[in-house]
Residue, then its C-alpha position, 0 to 999 in steps of 0.5 A: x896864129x893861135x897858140x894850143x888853149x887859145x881860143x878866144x871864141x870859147x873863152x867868150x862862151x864861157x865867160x858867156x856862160x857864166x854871166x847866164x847862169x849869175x843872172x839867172x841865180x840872182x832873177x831866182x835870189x830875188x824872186x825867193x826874196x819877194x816871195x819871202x817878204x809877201x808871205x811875212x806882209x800876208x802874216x803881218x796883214x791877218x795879225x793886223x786885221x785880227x787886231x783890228x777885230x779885237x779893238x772893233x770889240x773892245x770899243x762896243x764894249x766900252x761904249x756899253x759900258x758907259x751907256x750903262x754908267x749912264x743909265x745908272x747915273x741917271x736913276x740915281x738922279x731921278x730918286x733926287x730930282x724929277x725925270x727931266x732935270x735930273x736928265x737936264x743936270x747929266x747933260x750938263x755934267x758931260x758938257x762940262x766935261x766934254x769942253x774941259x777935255x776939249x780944251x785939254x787936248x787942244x792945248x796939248x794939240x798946240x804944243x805938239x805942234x810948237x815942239x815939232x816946229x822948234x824941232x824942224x828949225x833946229x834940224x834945219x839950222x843944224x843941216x844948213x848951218x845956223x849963225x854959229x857955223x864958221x864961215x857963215x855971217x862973215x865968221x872965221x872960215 
């Protein structure tokens, strides 16, 4: 027997109804949201190739510029030296300098390297619980 208001069928449809229209409001939600990140990732994308563009010609740039302090260099060798040892002495200067920058960047290369490996044990001991966890080693716990 039903009671007047009772209908248990519409109250379905309803409850029906409303689940519908909450998941077609959120399919739309999230398709604004993914239309709204792919444009911010589009406007990121071109400010990141211009960027690219940019620093693409300030390295040509920079090396013109050190091909040019190189010529100059070399001419004002050549007034003091003949044309090949005055080339023979340039090269060496770079030489020297490309191992002292070498070595200068190997070394600090290696103590990335030991900081980043100190600082993984650490956390590791500090998410695992090192020595001085209570409860760990035979301590109080």
């Amino acid at each position: 027997m039903q009671v007047q208001g009772d209908d248990s069928s519409d109250g379905r449809v309803r409850v029906g109804d409303a689940a519908a229209r909450l998941a077609q409001d959120t399919a739309q939600l999230v398709r604004h949201e993914i239309l709204a990140a792919q444009s911010e990732v589009r406007a990121a994308l071109r400010r990141i190739g211009a960027g690219g563009a940019l620093l693409g010609a300030a390295g040509v740039c920079g090396v013109l510029a050190l091909w040019s302090a190189h010529e100059t260099a070399l001419r004002a060798l050549e007034s003091k030296l003949p044309g090949p040892r005055a080339s023979a002495l340039l090269g060496c200067v770079y030489v020297a300098g490309a191992v002292a920058l070498g070595a200068a960047a190997r070394d600090r290369v290696r103590a990335g390297v030991h900081a980043s490996a100190d600082a993984l044990d650490q956390a590791d001991e500090a998410l695992m619980g090192g020595p001085d966890v209570p409860g760990r080693d035979g301590g109080p716990g």
